[in-house]
Biotite code that builds the C-alpha atoms (Angstrom):
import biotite.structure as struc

atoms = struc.array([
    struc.Atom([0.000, 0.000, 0.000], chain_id="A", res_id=1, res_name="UNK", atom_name="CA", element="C"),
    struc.Atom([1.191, 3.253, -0.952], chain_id="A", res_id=2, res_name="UNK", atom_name="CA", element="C"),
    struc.Atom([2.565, 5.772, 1.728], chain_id="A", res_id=3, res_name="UNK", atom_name="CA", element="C"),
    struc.Atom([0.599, 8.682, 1.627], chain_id="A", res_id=4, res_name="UNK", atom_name="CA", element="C"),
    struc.Atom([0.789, 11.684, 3.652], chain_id="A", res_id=5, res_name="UNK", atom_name="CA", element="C"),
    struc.Atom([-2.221, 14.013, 4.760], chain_id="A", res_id=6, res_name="UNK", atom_name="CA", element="C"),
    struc.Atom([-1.167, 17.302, 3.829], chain_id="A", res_id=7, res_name="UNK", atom_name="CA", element="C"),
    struc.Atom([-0.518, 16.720, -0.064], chain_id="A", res_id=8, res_name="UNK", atom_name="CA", element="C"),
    struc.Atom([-0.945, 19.669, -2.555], chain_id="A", res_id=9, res_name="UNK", atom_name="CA", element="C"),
    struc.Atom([-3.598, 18.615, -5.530], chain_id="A", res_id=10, res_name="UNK", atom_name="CA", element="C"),
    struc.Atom([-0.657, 18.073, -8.023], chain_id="A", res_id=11, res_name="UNK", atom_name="CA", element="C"),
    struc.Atom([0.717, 16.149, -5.192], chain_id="A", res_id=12, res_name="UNK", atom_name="CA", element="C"),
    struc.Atom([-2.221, 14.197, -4.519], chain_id="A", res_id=13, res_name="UNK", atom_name="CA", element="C"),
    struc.Atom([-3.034, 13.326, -7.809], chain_id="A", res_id=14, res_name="UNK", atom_name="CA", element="C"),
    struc.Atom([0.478, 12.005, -8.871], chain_id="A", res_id=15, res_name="UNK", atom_name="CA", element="C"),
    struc.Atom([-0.094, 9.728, -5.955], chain_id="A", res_id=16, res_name="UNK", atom_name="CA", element="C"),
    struc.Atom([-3.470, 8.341, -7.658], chain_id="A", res_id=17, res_name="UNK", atom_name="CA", element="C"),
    struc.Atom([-1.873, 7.171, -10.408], chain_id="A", res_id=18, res_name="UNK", atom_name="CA", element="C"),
    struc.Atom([0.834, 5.547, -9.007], chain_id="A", res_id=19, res_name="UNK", atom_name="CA", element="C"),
    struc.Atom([-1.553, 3.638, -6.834], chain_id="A", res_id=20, res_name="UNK", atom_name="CA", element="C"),
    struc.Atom([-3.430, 2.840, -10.256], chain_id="A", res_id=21, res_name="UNK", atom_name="CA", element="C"),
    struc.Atom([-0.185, 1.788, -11.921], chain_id="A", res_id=22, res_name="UNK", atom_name="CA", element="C"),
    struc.Atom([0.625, -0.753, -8.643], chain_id="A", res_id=23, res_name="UNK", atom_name="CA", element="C"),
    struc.Atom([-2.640, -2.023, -8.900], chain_id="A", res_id=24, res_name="UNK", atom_name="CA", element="C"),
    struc.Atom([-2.846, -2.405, -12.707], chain_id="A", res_id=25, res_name="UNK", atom_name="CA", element="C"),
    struc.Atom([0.672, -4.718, -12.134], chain_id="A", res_id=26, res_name="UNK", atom_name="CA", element="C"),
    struc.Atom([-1.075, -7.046, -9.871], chain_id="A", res_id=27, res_name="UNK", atom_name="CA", element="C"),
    struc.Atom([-4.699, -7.517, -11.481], chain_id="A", res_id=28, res_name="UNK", atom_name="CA", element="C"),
    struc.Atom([-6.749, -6.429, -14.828], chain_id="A", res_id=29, res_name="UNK", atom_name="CA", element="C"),
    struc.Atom([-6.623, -3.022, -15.078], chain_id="A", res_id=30, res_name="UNK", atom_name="CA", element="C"),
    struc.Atom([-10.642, -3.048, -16.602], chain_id="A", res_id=31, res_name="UNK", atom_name="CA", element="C"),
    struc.Atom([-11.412, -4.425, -13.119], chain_id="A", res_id=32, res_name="UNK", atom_name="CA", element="C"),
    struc.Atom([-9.820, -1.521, -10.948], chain_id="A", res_id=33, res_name="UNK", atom_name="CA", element="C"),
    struc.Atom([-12.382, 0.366, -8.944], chain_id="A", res_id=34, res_name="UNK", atom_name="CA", element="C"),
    struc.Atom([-12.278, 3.819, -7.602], chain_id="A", res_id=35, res_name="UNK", atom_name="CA", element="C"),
    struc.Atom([-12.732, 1.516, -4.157], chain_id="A", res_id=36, res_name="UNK", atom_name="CA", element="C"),
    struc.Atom([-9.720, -0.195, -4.996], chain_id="A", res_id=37, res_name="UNK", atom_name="CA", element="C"),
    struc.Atom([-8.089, 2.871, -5.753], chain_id="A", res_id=38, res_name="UNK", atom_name="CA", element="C"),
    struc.Atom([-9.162, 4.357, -2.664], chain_id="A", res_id=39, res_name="UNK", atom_name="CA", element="C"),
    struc.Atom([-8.148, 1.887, -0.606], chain_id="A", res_id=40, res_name="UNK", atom_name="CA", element="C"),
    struc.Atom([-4.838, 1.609, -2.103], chain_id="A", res_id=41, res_name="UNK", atom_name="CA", element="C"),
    struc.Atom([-4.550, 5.519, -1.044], chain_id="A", res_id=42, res_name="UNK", atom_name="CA", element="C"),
    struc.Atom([-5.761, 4.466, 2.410], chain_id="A", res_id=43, res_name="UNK", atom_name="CA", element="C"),
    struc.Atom([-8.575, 7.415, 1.529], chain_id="A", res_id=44, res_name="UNK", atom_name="CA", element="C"),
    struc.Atom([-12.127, 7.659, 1.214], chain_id="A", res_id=45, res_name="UNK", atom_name="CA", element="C"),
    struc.Atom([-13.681, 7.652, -2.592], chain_id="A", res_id=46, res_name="UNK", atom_name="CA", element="C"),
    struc.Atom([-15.045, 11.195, -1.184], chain_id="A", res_id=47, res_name="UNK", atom_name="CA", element="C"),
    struc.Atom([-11.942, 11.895, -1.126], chain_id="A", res_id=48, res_name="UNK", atom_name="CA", element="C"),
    struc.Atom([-10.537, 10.550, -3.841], chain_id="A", res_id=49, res_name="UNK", atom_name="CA", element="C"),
    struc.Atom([-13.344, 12.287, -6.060], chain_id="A", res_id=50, res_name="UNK", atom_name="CA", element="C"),
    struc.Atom([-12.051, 15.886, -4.951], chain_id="A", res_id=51, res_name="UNK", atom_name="CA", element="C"),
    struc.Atom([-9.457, 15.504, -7.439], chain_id="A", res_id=52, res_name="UNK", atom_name="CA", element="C"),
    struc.Atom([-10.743, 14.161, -10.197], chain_id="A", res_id=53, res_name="UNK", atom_name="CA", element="C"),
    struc.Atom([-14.327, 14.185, -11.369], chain_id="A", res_id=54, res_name="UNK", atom_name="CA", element="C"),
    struc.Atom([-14.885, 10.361, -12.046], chain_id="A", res_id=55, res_name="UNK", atom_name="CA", element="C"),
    struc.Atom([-13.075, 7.354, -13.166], chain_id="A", res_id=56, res_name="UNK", atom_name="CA", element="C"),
    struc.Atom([-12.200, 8.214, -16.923], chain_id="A", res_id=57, res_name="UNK", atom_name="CA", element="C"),
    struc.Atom([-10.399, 11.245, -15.437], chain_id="A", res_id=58, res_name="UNK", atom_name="CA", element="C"),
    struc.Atom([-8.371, 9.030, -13.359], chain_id="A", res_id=59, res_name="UNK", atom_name="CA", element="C"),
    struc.Atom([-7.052, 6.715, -16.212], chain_id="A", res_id=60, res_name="UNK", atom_name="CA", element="C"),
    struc.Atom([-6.683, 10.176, -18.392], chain_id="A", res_id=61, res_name="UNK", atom_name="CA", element="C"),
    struc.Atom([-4.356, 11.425, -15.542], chain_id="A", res_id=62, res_name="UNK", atom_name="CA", element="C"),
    struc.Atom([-2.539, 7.552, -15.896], chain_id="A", res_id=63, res_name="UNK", atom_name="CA", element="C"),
    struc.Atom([-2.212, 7.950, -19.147], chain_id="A", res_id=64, res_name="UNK", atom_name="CA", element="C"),
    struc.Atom([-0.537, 10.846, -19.417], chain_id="A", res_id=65, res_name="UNK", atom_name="CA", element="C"),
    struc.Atom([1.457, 10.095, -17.066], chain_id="A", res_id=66, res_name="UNK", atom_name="CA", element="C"),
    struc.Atom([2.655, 6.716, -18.693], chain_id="A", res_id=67, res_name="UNK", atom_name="CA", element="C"),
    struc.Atom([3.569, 8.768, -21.971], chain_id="A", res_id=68, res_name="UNK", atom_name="CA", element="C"),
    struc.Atom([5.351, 11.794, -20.419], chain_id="A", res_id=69, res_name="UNK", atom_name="CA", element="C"),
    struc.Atom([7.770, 9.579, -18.314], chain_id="A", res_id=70, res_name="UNK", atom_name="CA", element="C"),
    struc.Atom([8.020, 6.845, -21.017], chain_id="A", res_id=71, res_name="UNK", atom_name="CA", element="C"),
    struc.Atom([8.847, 9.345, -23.738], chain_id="A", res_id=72, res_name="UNK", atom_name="CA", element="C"),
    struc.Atom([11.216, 11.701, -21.462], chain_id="A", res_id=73, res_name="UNK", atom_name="CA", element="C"),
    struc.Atom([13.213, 8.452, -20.325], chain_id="A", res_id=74, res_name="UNK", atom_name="CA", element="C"),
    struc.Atom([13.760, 6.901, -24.161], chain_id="A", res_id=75, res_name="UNK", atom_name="CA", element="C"),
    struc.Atom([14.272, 10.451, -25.690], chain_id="A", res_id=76, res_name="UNK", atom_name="CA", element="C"),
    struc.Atom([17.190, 11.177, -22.471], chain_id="A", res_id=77, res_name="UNK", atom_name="CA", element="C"),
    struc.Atom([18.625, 7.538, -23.669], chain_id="A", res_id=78, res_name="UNK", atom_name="CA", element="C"),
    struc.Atom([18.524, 8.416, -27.077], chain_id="A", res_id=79, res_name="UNK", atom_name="CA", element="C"),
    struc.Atom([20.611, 11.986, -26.852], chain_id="A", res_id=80, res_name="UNK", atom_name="CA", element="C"),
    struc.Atom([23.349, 10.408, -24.206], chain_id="A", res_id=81, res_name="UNK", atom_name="CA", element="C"),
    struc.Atom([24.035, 8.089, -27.175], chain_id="A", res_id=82, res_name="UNK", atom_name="CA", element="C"),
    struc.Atom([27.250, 8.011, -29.158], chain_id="A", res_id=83, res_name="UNK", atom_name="CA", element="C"),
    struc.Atom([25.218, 6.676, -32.677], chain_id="A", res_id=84, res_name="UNK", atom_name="CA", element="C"),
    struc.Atom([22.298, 6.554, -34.313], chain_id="A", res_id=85, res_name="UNK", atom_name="CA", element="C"),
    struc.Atom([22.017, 2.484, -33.422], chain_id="A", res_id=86, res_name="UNK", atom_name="CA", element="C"),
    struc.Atom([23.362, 3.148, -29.538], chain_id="A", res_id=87, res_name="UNK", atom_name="CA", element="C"),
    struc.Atom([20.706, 5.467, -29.443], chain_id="A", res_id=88, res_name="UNK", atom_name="CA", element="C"),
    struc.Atom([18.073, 3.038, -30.693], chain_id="A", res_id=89, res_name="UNK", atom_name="CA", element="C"),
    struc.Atom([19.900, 0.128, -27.983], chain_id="A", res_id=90, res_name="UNK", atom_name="CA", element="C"),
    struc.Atom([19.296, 2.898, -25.339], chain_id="A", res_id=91, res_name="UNK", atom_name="CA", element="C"),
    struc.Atom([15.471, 3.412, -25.883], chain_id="A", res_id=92, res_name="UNK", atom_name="CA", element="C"),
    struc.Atom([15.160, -0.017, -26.070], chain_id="A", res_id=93, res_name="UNK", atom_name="CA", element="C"),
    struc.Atom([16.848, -1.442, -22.834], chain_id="A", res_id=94, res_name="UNK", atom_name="CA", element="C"),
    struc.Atom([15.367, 1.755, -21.223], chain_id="A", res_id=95, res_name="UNK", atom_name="CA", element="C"),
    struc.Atom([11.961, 0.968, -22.826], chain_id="A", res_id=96, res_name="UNK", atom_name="CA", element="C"),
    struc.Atom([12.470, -2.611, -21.044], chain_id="A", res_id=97, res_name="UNK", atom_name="CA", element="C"),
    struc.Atom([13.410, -0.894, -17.585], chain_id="A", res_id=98, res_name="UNK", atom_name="CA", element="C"),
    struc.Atom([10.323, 0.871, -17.889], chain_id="A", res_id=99, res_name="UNK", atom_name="CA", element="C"),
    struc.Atom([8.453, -1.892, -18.154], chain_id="A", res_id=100, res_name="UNK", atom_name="CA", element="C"),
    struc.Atom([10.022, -4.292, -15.772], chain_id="A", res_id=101, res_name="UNK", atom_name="CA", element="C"),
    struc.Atom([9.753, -1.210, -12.893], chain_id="A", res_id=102, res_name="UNK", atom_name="CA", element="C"),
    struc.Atom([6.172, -0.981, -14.393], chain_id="A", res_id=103, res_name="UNK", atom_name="CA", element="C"),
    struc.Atom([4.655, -3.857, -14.991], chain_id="A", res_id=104, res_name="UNK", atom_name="CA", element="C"),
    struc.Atom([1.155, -2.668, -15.103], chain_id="A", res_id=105, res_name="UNK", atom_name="CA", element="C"),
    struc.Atom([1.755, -0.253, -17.541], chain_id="A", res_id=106, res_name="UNK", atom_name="CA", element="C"),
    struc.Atom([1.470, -2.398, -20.803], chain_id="A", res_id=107, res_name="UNK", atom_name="CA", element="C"),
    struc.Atom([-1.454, -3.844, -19.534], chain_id="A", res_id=108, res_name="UNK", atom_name="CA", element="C"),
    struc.Atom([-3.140, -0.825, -19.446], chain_id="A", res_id=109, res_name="UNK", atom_name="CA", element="C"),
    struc.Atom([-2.313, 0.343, -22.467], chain_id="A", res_id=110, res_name="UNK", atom_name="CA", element="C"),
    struc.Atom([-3.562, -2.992, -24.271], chain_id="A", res_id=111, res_name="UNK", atom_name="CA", element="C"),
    struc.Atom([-6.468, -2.209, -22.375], chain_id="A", res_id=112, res_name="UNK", atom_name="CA", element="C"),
    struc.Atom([-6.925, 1.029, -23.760], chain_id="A", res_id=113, res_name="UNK", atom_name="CA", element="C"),
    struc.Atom([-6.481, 0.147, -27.110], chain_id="A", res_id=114, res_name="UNK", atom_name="CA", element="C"),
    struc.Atom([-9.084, -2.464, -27.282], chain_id="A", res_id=115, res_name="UNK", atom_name="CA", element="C"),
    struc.Atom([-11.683, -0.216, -26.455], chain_id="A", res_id=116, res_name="UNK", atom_name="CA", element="C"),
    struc.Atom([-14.555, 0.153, -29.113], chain_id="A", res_id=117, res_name="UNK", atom_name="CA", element="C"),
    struc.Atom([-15.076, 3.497, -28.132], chain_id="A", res_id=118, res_name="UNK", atom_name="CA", element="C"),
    struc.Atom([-12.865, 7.000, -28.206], chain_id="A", res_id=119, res_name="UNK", atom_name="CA", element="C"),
    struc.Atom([-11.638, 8.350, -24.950], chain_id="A", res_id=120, res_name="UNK", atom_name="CA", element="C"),
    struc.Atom([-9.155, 10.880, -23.840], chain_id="A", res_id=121, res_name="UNK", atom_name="CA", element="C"),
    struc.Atom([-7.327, 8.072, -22.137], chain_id="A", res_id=122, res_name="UNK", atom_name="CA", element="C"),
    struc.Atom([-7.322, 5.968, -25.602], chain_id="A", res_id=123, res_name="UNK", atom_name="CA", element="C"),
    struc.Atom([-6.028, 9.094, -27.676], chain_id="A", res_id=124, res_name="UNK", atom_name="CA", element="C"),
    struc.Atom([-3.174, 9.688, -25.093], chain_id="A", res_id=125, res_name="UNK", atom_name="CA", element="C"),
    struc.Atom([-2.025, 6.778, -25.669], chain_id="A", res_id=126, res_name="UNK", atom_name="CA", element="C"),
    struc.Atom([-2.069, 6.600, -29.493], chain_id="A", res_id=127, res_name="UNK", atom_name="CA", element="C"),
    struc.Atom([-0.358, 9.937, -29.810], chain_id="A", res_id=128, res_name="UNK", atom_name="CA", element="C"),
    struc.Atom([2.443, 7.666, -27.345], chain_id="A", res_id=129, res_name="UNK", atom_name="CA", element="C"),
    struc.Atom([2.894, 5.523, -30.357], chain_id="A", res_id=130, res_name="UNK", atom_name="CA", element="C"),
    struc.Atom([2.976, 8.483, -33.077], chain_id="A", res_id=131, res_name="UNK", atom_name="CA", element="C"),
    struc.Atom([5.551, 9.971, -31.008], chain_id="A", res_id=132, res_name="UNK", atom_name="CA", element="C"),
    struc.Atom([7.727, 6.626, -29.868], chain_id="A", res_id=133, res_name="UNK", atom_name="CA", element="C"),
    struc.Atom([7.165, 5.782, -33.943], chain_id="A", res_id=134, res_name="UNK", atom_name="CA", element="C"),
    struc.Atom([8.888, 8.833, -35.111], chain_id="A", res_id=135, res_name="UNK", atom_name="CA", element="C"),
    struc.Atom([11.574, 8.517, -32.850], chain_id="A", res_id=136, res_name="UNK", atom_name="CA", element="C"),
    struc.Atom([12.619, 5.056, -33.856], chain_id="A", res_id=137, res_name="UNK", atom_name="CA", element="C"),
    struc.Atom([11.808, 6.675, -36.940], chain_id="A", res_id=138, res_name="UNK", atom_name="CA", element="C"),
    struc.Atom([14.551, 9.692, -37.033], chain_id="A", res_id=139, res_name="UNK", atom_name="CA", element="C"),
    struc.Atom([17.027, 7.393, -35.228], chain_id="A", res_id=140, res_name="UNK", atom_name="CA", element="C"),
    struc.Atom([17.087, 4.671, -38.162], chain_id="A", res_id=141, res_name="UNK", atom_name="CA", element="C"),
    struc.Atom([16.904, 8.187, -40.495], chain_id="A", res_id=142, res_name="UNK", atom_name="CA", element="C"),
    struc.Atom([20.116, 9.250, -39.172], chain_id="A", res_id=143, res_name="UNK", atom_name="CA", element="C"),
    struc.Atom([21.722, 5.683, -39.237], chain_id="A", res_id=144, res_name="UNK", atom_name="CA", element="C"),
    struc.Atom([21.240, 6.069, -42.836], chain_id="A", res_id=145, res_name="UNK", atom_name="CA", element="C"),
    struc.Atom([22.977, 9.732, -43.311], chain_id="A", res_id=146, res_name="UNK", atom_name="CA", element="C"),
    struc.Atom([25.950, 8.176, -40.743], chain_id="A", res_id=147, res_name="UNK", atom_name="CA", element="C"),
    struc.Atom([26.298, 5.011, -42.955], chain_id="A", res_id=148, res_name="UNK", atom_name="CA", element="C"),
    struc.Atom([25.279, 2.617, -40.277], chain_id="A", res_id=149, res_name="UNK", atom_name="CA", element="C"),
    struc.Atom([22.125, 1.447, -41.397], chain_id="A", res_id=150, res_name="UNK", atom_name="CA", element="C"),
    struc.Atom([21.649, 0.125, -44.558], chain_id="A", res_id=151, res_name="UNK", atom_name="CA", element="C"),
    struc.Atom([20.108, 1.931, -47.393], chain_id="A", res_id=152, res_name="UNK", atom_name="CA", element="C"),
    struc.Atom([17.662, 0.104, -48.496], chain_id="A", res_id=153, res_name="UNK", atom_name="CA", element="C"),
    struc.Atom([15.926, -0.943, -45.488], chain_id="A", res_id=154, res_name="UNK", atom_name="CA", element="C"),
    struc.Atom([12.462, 0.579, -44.938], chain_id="A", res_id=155, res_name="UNK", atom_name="CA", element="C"),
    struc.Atom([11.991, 3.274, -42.271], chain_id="A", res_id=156, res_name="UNK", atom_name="CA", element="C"),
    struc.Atom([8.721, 2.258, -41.404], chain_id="A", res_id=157, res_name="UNK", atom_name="CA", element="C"),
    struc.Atom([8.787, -1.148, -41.859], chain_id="A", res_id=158, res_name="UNK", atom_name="CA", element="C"),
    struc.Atom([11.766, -0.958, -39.580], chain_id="A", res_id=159, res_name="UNK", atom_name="CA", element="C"),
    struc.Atom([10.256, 1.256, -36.488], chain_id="A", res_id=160, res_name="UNK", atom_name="CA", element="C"),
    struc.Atom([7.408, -0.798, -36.970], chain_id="A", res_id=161, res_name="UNK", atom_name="CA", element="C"),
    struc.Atom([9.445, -4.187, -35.799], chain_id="A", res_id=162, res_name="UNK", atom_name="CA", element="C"),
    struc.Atom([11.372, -2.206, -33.190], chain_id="A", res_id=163, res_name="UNK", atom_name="CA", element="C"),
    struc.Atom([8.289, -1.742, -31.355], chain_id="A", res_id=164, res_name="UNK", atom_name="CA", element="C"),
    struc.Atom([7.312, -5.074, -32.509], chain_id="A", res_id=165, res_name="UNK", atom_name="CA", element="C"),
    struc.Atom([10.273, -6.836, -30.502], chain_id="A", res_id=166, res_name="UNK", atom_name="CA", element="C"),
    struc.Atom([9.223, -5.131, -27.051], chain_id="A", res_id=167, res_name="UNK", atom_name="CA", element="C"),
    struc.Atom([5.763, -6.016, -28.164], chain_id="A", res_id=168, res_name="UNK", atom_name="CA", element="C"),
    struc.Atom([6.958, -9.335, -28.208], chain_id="A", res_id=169, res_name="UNK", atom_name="CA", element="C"),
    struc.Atom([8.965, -9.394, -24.901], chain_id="A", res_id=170, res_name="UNK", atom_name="CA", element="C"),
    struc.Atom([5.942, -7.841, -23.132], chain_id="A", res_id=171, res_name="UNK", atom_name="CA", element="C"),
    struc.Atom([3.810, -10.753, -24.246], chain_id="A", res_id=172, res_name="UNK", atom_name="CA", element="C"),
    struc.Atom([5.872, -13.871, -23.518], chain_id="A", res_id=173, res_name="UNK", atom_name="CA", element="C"),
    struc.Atom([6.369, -11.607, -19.828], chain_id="A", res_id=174, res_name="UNK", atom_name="CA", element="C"),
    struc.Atom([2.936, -11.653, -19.425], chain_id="A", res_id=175, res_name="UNK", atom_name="CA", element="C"),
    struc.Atom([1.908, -15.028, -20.281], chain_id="A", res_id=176, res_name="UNK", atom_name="CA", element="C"),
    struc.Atom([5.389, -16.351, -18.054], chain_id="A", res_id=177, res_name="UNK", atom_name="CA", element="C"),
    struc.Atom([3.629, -14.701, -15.111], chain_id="A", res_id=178, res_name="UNK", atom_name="CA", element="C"),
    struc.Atom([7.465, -13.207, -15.042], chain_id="A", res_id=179, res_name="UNK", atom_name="CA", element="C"),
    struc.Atom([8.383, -9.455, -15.939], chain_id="A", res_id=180, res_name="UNK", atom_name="CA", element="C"),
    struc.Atom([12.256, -10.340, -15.402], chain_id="A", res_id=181, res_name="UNK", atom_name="CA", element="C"),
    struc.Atom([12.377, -12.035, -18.710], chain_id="A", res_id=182, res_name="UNK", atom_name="CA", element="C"),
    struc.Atom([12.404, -9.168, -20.361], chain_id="A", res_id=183, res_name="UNK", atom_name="CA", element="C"),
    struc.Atom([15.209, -8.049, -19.315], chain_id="A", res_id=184, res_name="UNK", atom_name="CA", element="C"),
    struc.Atom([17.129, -11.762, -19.625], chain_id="A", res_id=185, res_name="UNK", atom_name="CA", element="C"),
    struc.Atom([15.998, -11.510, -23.522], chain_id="A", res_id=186, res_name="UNK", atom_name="CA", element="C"),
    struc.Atom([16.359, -8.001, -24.088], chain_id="A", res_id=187, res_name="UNK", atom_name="CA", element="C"),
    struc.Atom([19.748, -7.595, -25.292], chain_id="A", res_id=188, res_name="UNK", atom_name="CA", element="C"),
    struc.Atom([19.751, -10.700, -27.676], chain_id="A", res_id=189, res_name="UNK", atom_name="CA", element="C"),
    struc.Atom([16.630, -9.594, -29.195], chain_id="A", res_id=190, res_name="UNK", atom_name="CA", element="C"),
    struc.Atom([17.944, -6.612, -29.930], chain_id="A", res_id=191, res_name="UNK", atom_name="CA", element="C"),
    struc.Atom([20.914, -7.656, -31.392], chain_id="A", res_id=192, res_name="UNK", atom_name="CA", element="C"),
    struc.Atom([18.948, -9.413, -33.872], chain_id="A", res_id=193, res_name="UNK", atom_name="CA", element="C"),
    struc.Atom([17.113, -6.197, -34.796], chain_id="A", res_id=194, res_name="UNK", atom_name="CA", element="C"),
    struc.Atom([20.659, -4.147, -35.017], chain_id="A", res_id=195, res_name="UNK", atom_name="CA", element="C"),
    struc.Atom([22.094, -6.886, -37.350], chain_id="A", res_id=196, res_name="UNK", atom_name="CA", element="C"),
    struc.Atom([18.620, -6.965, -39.778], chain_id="A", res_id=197, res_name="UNK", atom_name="CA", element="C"),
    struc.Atom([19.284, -2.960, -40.144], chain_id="A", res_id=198, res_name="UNK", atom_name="CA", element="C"),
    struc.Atom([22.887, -2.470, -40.078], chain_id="A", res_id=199, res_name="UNK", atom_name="CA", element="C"),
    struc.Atom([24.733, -1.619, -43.107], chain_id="A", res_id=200, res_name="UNK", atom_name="CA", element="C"),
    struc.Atom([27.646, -4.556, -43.748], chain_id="A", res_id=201, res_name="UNK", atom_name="CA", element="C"),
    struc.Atom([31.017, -3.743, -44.683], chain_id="A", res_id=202, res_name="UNK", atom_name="CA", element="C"),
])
């Protein structure tokens, strides 16, 4: 249960919320996480809970954007301490990973959002996440190109598209493991495979 003190500032209180959404969402199906839940996490009162945000959808709004701004501040730090075009793209992705294992609830939550028939804030937060991560992985396989270290014929898109792909892919065989850490034991060979179908060869 999260620590919460009494005398917390809105901003304060609210940034609390969604961490105690994101521990829940790690431990059971986001779709089934009540404000009750929440509350309780919060050791609070849903009265309480409800003089921050106006009802449930503004909660996992507030989650969402949380989820993208620290997701996309994290990869895009990884990406400028790089030395190359493809360190950069090895950064976001073991960072992506560390994200993920010190979140497990996250991806969950996003699936979640995704397969929802309808349009919500929470659902277009989270596909302007991709647009953005996309043209990242995008510009960083760009400027491989102009640095001769990715080949030139490979497909920008095609190639962003199985970057995100192979953390797709480690998220799922996580999930169904029942074991987050195995992410992070297959991280760096999957990448490696994605480096070498990219790279230029001498």
């Amino acid at each position: 249960m999260l620590n919460t003190r009494k005398n917390l500032s809105a901003e304060e209180r609210k940034v609390v919320t969604v961490e105690a959404v994101v521990e829940l969402a790690a431990k059971q199906n986001p779709s089934s996480i009540t404000t009750a839940a929440i509350a309780k996490q919060m050791s609070l009162t849903q009265g309480a809970l409800f003089r921050h945000f106006s009802n449930k959808e503004a909660i996992w709004q507030a989650v969402m954007e949380w989820v993208s701004n620290r997701l996309l501040s994290r990869v895009k730090k990884a990406a400028a301490n790089a030395l190359n075009p493809l360190a950069a793209l090895e950064a976001v992705f073991m960072t992506h990973v560390d994200f993920i294992v010190a979140h497990p609830g996250v991806p969950r939550m996003l699936f979640g959002e995704l397969q929802r028939v309808e349009t919500t804030p929470a659902k277009k937060i989270v596909h302007l996440l991709l647009k953005k991560y996309g043209l990242l992985i995008s510009s960083l396989i760009e400027e491989g190109k102009k640095q001769n270290m990715v080949a030139a014929e490979i497909d920008v898109s095609a190639a962003s598209i199985m970057f995100i792909g192979s953390i797709q892919g480690l998220v799922m065989q996580s999930m169904l493991s029942d074991d987050v850490n195995l992410m992070k034991d297959n991280a760096e060979g999957i990448f490696k495979l994605f480096s070498k179908s990219i790279e230029k060869k001498l």
